[in-house]
N, C-alpha and C positions, 0 to 999 in steps of 0.2 A: 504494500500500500504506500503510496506516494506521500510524505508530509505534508504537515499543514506550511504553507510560508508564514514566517514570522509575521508578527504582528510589526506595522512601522509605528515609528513614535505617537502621530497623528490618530493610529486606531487607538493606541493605549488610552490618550489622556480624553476620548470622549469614553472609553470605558471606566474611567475613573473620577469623570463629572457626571455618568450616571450613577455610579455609586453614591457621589456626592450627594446628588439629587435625593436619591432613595432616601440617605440616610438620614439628611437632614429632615425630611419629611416624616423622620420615627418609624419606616416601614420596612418588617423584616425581608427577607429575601423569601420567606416562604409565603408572605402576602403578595409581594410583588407578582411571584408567582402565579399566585390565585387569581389575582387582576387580571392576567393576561389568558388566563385557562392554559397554563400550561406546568410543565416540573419544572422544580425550583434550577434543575440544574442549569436550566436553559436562562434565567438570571444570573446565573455563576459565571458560565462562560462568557457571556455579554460583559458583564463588569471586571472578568481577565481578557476581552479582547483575545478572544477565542475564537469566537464564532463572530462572523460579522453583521450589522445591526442596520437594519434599513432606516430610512428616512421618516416613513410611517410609522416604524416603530419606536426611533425616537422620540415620536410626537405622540404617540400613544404612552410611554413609559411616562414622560413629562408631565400627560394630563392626569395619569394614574398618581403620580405622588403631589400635582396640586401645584406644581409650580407657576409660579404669577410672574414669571420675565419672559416675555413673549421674544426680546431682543435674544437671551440665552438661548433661549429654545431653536431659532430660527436658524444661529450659528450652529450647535450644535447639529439639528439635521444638515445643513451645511456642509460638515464635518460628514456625518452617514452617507451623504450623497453623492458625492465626487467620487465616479466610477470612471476618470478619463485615461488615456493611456499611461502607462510606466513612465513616473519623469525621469528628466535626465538622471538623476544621481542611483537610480535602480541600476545603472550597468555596475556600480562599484559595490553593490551586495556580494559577501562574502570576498572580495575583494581588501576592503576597510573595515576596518572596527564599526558596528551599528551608531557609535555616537557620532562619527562623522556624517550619515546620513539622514539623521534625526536632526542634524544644527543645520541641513540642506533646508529639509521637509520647514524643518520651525521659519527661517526665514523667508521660504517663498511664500509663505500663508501668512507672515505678519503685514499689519498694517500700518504700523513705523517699527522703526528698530531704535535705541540708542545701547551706546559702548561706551566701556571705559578704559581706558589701558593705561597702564605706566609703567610698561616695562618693553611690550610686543606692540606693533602699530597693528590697527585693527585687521584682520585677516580678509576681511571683506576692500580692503585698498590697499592691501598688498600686489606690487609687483611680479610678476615669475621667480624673477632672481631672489628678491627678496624672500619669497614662501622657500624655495629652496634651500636658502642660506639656512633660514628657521629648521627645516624639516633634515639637515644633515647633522644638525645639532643633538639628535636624539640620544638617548641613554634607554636600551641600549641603541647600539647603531642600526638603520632601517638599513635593507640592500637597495641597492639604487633603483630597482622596480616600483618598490616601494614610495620612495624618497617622490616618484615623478607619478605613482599613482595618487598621491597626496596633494602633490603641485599644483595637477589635472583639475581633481577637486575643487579645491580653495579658487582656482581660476574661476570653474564652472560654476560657483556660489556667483560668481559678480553678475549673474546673468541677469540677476534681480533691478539692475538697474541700467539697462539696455532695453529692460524690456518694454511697452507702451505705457506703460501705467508704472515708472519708477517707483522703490519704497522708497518713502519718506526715512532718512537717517539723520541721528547726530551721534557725533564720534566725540569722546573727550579723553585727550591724549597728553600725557603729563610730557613737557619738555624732556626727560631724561630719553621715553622711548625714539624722540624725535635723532637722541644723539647718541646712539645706542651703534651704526653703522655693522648691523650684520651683514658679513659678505664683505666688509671695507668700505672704503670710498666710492670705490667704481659702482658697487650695487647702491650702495644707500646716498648717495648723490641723486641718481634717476629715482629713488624710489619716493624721497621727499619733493621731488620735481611734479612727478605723478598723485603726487599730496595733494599739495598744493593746487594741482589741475582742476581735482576729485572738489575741492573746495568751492570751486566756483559753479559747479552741476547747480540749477535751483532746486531741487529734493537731497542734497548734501551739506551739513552744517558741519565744519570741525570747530572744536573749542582748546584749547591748549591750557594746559599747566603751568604757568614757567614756573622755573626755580624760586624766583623771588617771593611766588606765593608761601612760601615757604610751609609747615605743615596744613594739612588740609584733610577734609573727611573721605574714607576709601581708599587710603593710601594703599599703595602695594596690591589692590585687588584688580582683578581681569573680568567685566562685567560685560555681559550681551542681554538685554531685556528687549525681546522681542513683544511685539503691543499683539493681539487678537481681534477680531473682529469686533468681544465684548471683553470688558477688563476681568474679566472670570477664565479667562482663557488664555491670559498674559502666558507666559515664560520667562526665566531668567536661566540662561546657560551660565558656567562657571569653570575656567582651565585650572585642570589640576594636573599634578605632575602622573596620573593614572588614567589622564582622557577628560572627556568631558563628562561634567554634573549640573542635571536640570531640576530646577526647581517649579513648583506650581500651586505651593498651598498659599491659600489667600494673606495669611501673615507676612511670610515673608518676601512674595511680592510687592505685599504696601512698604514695607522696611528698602526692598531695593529701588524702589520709584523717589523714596523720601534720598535714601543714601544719591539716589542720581540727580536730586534737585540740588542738592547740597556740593557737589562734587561741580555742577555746572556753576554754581555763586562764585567758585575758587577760582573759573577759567575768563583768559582773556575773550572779549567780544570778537565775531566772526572774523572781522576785517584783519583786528591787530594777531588773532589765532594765523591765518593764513599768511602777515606780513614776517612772522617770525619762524615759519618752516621754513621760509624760501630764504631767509637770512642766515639760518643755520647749513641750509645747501648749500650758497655760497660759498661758506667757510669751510666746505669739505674740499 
């Protein structure tokens, strides 16, 4: 018998906002059950993203436990319904580790993105060279198939902003990353040049750190909060020296929206952000 394909990130977390749902509504899984005239199993699997859940069903679960946000509801069938072909980042299944195609998935479906870095410039306006530079750096070492399957990737994420309907982005970038030169001069010359470029896109805002700010809230962290359709749907990805880690419970989403408002107070204004990457290019 042939396996089931893994569930991608996207089935997960509406299996895990219906669970929300149910729960919050006080209703066990074996009433759930009963609602629908069916075994409870068939709720189990739904909420491990096992089995996959139609549009209608959605909408049916939703009215079953009483929910009054018709906006959630709408997204979430949203979510059930998108039957359209393999996107791009399906060719690097089994290829890459699942959290690289999970931060593909989360980004093409967000509907703004902001970042924070202070060490890495954002992955999503990285250069070739640049993502290279990054990805030979690994512990332990990647073989070079690898090294350029990862490349491929990070390129293929920028598709988000090529395409007709660009996401909305802001990047806030502490001065250190800016001076950081992985690869040398010759990569991080063009890579802050292409910064800079990325800056003047209208759906592109960078904000900068400089030094002079001197401490500031978020230091040292690597932030991707991707927005949803409804703020119930947010995402915060997180680099860790193990891959990537997503987060999605309603806490501490509100904490990384408050940490991003607070990190952006610290940064210079768009103009003087972009006057000072191409100053630090120069001097490379």
């Amino acid at each position: 018998m042939a396996s089931r394909p893994a569930p991608t990130g996207r089935q997960r977390r509406l299996a895990t906002e219906l669970r929300r749902m149910r729960e919050q509504a006080g209703i066990s899984v074996q009433q759930a059950a009963a609602m629908l005239g069916a075994d409870r199993t068939m709720v189990a699997h739904i909420e491990a993203a096992r089995t996959r859940v139609s549009e209608e069903r959605v909408r049916q679960l939703a009215c079953n436990y009483g929910c009054p946000d018709e906006a959630l509801i709408d997204a979430l069938a949203a979510m059930a319904g998108n039957r359209a072909d393999p996107p791009w980042w399906e060719e690097y299944r089994g290829k890459l580790p699942d959290g690289f195609l999970d931060i593909s998935e989360i980004e093409h479906h967000a509907t703004r993105i902001r970042t924070a870095q202070t060490v890495h410039l954002p992955g999503l306006l990285q250069t070739e060279e640049h993502a290279r530079a990054i990805f030979d750096l690994s512990v332990p070492a990647l073989r070079r198939l690898d090294v350029e399957l990862r490349v491929a990737h990070r390129l293929g994420r920028q598709g988000i902003f090529s395409r007709e309907d660009p996401t909305p982005y802001l990047g806030i970038i502490h001065e250190a990353a800016l001076r950081m030169q992985f690869g040398g001069p010759d990569v991080a010359r063009p890579q802050l040049e292409s910064l800079a470029d990325a800056a003047d896109r209208d759906n592109i805002t960078l904000l900068v750190i400089p030094f002079s700010a001197g401490s500031f809230y978020g230091a040292g962290q690597s932030i991707l909060y991707a927005e949803g359709q409804v703020p119930q749907l947010d995402t915060v990805q997180l680099d860790t020296a193990y891959g990537a880690h997503f987060t999605d419970s309603p806490t501490p989403l509100a904490n990384y929206r408050a940490l991003l408002d607070l990190m952006e107070e610290s940064a210079l204004p768009p103009e003087e952000s972009r006057k000072l990457i191409q100053s630090i290019a120069r001097e490379m």
